[in-house]
N, C-alpha and C positions, 0 to 999 in steps of 0.2 A: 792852640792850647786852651785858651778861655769856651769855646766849643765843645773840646771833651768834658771838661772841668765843669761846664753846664750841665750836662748830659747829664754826667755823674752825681749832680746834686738832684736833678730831678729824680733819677733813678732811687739814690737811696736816701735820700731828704734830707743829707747834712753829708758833708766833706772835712777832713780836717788838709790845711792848708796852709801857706805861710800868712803872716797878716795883711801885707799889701794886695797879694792877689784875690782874696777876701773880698776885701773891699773892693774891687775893681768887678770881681766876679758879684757882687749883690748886686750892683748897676744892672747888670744884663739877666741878671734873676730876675728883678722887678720889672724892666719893661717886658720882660718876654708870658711874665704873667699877665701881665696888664693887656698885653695883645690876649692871649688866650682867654682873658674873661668877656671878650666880644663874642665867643663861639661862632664866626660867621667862617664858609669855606676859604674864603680870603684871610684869615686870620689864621684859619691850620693851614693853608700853603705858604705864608710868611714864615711861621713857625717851623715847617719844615724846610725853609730852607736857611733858616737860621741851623736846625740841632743834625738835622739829616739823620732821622731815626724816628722811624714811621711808630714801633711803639714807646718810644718816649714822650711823641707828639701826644698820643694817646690815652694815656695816663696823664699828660697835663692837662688834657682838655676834659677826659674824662673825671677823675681820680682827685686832684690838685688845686686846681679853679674854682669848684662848686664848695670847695671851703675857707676859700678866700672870697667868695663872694659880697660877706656884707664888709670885706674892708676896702679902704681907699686906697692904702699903700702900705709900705715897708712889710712887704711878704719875709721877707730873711731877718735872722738873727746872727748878730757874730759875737762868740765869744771868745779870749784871749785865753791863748792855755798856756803860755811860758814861752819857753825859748828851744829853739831844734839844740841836736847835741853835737852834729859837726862844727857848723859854722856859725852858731849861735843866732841863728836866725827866730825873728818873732813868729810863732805856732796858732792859727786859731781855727777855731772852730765854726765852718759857716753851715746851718740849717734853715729848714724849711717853718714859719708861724705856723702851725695847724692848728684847726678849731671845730669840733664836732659839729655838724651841719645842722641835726636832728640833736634837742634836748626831750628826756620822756619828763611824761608828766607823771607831778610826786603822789605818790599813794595816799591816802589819809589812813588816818592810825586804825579805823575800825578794818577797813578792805586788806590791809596787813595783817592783822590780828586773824578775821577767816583766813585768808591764805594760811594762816603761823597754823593755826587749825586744823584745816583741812589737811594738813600735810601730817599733823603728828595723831592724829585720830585716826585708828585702825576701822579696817574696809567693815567686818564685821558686825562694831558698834556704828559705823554711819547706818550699813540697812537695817539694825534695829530702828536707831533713831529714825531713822527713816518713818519704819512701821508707826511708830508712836505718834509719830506728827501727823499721819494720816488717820489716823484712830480718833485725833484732838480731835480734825477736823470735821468727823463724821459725827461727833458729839456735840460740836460746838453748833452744826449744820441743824441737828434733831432739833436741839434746844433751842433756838431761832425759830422752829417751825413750829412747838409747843406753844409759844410765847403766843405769835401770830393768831392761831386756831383760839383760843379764850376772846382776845379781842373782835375778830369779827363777829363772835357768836353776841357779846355784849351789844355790839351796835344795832341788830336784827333783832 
């Protein structure tokens, strides 16, 4: 039972359950993670023959582990959701900690602001724009070169 019950947490990252099995089943969630963050082939043939399911091994070793990486433990959460409605059995909720592996780095306001730009600036007035900035700089280019030409003639 606890085998399927595994399976099935790893498969879709939270199970709802009674509360004792819960608890029992996070026990065998956390060591069987803890094996899989060894990655060594002796760690997936353990693994498989703990779940017996070639891709569920797969997904924990792939998918699962590389985001539990920088922690030490308590991969599961349980949460209590009341009571079942036959036999009044206590109901929780056991899933999976997840944590984005990869954090991006923040933009600064000016590289936002082109983006915000370039996005709402029609294609048209950019290859104007375009034109004009290349025009500065054939003018800016002269005048540099005007400047230039008086001073060496001073020094000779």
């Amino acid at each position: 039972m606890f085998r399927n019950m595994l399976v099935s947490l790893i498969q879709h990252e939270r199970i709802r359950t009674t509360l004792a099995k819960g608890k029992e089943l996070r026990i065998l969630a956390d060591k069987i993670i803890t094996l899989a963050k060894k990655n060594t082939l002796h760690a997936r043939r353990l693994a498989f023959a703990r779940l017996r399911n070639e891709t569920i091994v797969k997904k924990l070793f792939d998918e699962i582990t590389p985001k539990m990486k920088g922690r030490e433990g308590g991969y599961t959460r349980i949460y209590k959701m009341g009571w079942r409605q036959g036999d009044g059995a206590p109901l929780s909720l056991v899933e999976l900690i997840s944590y984005s592996p990869v954090e991006e780095k923040k933009k600064s306001t000016v590289d936002k602001a082109k983006e915000v730009l370039g996005k709402v600036t029609p294609k048209k007035k950019e290859k104007k724009a375009e034109e004009k900035g290349k025009e500065k700089k054939v003018k800016k280019e002269e005048k540099e070169k005007q400047k230039e030409k008086p001073s060496k003639e001073k020094k000779k």
